[in-house]
C-alpha positions in Angstrom: 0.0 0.0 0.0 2.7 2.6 0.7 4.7 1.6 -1.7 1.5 2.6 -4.4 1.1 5.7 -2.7 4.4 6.8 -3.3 4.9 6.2 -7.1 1.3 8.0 -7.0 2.4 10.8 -4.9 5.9 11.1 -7.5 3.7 11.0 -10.9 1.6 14.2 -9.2 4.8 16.1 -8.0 6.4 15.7 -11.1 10.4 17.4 -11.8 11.7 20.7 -11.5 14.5 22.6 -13.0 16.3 23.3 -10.0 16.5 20.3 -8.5 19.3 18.0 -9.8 17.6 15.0 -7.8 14.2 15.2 -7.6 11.4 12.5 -5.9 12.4 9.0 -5.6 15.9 9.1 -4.2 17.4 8.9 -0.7 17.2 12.5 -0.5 16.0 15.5 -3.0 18.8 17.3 -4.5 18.3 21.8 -4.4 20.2 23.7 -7.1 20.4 26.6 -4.4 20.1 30.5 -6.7 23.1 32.1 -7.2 24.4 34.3 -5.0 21.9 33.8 -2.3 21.5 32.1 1.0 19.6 29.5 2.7 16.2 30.1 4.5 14.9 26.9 6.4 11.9 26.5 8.6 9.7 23.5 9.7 5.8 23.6 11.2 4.1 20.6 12.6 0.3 20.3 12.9 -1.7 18.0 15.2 -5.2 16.8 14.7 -7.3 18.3 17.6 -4.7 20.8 18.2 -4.1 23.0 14.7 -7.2 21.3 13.0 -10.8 20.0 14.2 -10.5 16.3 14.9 -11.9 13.7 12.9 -14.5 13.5 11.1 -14.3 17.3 10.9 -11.6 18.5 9.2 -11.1 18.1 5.6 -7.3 17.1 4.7 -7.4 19.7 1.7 -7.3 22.7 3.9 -5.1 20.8 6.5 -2.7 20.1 3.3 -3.1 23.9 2.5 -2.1 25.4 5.8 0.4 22.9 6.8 2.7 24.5 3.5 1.0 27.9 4.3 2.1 28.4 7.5 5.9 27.7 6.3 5.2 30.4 3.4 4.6 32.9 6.3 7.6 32.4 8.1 9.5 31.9 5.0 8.2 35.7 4.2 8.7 37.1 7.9 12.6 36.5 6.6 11.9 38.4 3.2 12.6 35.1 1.9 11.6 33.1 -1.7 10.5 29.9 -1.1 12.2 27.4 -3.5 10.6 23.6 -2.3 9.2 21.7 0.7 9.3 18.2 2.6 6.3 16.8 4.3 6.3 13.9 6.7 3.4 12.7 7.7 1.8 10.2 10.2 -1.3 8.8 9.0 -4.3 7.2 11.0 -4.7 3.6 9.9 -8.2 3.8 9.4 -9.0 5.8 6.0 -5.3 6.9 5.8 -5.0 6.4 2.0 -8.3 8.7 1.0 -6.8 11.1 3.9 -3.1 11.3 2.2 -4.4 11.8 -1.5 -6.8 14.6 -0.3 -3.7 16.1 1.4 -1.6 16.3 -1.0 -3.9 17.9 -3.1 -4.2 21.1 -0.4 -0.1 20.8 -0.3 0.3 21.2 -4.0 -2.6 23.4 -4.8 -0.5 25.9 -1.9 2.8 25.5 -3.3 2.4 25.8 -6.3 0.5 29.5 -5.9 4.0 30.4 -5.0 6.0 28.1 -7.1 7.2 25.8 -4.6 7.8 22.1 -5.6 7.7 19.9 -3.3 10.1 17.5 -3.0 10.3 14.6 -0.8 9.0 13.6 2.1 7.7 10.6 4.6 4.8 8.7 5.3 3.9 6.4 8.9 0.6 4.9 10.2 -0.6 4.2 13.5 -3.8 4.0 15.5 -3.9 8.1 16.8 -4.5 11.1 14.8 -3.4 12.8 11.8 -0.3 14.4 12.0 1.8 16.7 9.6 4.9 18.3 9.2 6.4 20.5 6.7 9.4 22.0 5.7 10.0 24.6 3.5 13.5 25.4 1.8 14.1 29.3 0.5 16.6 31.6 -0.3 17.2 35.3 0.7 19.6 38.1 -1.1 22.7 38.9 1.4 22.1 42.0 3.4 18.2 41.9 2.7 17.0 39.1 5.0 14.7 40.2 7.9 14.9 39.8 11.3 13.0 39.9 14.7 15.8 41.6 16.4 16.9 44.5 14.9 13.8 47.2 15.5 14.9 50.7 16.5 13.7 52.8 18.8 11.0 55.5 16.7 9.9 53.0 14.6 6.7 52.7 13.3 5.3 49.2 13.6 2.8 48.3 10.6 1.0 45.4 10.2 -0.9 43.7 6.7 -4.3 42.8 7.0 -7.2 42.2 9.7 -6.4 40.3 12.9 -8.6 37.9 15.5 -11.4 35.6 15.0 -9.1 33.3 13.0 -10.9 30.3 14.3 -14.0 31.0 12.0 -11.8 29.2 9.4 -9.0 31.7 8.6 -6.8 29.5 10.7 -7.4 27.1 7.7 -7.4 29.7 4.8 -3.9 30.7 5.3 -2.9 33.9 2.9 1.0 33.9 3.1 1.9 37.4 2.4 5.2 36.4 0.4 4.0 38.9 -2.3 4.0 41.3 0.0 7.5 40.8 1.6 9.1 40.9 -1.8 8.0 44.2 -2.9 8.6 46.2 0.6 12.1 43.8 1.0 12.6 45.1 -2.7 12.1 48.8 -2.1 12.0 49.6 1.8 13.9 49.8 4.6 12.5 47.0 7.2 14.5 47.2 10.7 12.6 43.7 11.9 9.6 41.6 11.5 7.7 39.0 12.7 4.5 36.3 11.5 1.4 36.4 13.9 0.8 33.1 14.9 0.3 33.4 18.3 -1.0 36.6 18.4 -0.6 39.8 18.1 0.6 40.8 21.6 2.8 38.2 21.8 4.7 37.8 19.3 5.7 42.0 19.2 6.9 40.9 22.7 9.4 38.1 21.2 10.2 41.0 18.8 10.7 43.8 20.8 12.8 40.8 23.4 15.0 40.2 20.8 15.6 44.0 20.0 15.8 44.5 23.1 13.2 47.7 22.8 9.7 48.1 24.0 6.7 49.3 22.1 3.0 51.0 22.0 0.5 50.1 20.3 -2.5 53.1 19.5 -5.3 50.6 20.3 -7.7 52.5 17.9 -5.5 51.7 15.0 -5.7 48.3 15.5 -7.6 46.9 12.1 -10.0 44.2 13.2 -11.1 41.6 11.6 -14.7 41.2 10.9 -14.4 37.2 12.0 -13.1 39.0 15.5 -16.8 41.2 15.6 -18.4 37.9 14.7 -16.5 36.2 17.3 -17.3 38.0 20.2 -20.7 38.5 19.2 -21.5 34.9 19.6 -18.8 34.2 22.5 -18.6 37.6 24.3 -17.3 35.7 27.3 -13.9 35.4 25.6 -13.2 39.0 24.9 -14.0 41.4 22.7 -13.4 42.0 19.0 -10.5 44.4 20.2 -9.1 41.5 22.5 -9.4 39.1 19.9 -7.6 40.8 17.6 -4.4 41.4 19.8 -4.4 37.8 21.4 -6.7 34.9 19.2 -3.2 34.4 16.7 -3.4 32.2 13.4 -3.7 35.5 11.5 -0.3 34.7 9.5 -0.1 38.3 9.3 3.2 40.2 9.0 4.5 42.6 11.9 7.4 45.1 10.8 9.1 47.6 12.3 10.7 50.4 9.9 11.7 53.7 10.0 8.7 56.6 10.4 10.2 58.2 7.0 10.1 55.2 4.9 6.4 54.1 6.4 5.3 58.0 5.5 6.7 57.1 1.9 5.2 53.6 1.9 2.0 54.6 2.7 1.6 57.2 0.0 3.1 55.4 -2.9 0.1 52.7 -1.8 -2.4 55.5 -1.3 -1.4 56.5 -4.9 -1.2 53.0 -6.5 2.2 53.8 -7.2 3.7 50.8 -5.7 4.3 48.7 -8.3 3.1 44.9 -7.8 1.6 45.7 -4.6 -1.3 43.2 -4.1 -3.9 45.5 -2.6 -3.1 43.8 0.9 -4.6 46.3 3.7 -1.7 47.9 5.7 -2.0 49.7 8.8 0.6 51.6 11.3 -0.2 50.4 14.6 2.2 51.9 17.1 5.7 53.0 17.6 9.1 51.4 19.1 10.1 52.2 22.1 13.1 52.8 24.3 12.3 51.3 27.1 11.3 47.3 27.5 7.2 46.3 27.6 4.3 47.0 26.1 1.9 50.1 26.1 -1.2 50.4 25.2 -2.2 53.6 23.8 -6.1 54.2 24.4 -7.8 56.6 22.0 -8.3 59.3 23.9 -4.1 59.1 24.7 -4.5 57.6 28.3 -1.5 54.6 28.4 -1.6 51.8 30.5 1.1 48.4 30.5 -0.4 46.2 27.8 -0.2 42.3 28.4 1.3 40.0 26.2 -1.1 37.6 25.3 -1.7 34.6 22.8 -1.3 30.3 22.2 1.2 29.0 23.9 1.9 25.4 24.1 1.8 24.1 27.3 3.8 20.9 28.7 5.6 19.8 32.0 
């Protein structure tokens, strides 16, 4: 049975150009770009923990966001993803129907952004589905982004709406590589980030690592309409407001630039000058700080310390 799936799963991937060893080998062979480096990052999903358990998930979307959320991080670095590896650990009980629908998300995902995958591994067992990806990319020297380098005066800015993910965004994931190579291409970015966890959060890990603090002007904040719909039908977990700096699974990026290159960045999109700019909403949502923590900025210009809150995994 595996052994079927396989030369299945090779005849759909097919070969690629810059691979000298492709699907079927020990190991996949990269032809890396010229003159560039290495990006790498891996994302693991769980059923019941990143997806609804069985019967209610479809593998599609599970195939879809287990590449997508690699895309995100691979763009968080101003990176080009280039190809993936996905291992996978398949219940016994409906595995094959399960693996052939996932592969179909994974490729329909990857090949948006021209990503072949290339290799991989497959288990069964008697638990749940689970799924790992890797993603392989490459990055111009001296253009590569990182959490750790914001500046203090900053602007923060952020693409698109955040909270209420769990409507089905979390599963809809809209990597904003695009995005990453036209600001990377023409603007200064000190540092950014991916909200996964959430918003709150993960600026904490990046103001950590910069070892800065920031505010954030809470009325700037762009919420998502899935956050109003959220705490409209669960008001007892916050609302929209809250969800949108704490649900996470936005995929969104976080960046920190200077205030004279946002001013420019903003108009040239105001203007439609930007060339291949996707339309993506993008919003300045507070400023760098000087000192560590977060501030929350009210609209009326009270402050008060602003939690960090989001998903963390928890284990002993």
């Amino acid at each position: 049975m595996e052994q079927q799936f396989i030369e299945w799963l090779k005849a759909k991937v097919g070969s690629d150009s810059r691979l000298d060893v492709g699907n079927g080998d020990d190991a996949a062979v990269l032809r890396p770009p010229a003159g560039r480096r290495t990006v790498f990052c891996t994302d693991m999903l769980v059923e019941g923990v990143h997806f609804p358990p069985a019967p209610d998930y479809d593998p599609f979307a599970v195939g879809q966001k287990a590449v997508g959320v690699n895309l995100s991080d691979v763009a968080a670095m101003a990176g080009r993803p280039e190809a993936a590896v996905a291992s996978v650990t398949l219940p016994r009980q409906g595995g094959q129907q399960i693996a052939e629908r996932l592969l179909e998300g994974m490729l329909a995902m990857a090949s948006r952004f021209d990503v072949r995958l290339v290799g991989g591994d497959t288990t069964a067992w008697d638990g749940p589905l689970v799924v790992n990806v890797a993603v392989l990319g490459s990055v111009a020297p001296g253009t590569i982004w990182r959490r750790d380098a914001a500046r203090p005066g900053d602007l923060l800015l952020v693409t698109g709406g955040l909270g209420g993910s769990l409507r089905g965004r979390h599963l809809e994931v809209e990597p904003r590589v695009e995005e990453a190579r036209v600001l990377s291409s023409a603007f200064t970015i000190h540092a950014a980030i991916d909200i996964s966890d959430g918003l709150t959060l993960d600026l904490s890990r990046m103001m950590e690592a910069s070892g800065c603090g920031a505010e954030l002007m809470l009325a700037e904040i762009p919420i998502h309409a899935d956050a109003v719909e959220a705490a409209a039908d669960h008001p007892e977990h916050g609302d929209p407001l809250a969800r949108a700096l704490g649900d996470g699974e936005d995929f969104e990026l976080l960046m920190s630039m200077p205030e004279g290159q946002a001013t420019q960045l903003l108009q040239a999109i105001a203007e439609g000058r930007l060339a291949g700019w996707p339309g993506t909403p993008l919003a300045v949502i507070g400023r760098v700080l000087a000192e560590p923590g977060l501030v929350a900025v009210a609209a009326d210009g009270s402050r008060s310390t602003l939690a960090a809150k989001g998903y963390l995994h928890e284990f002993s």
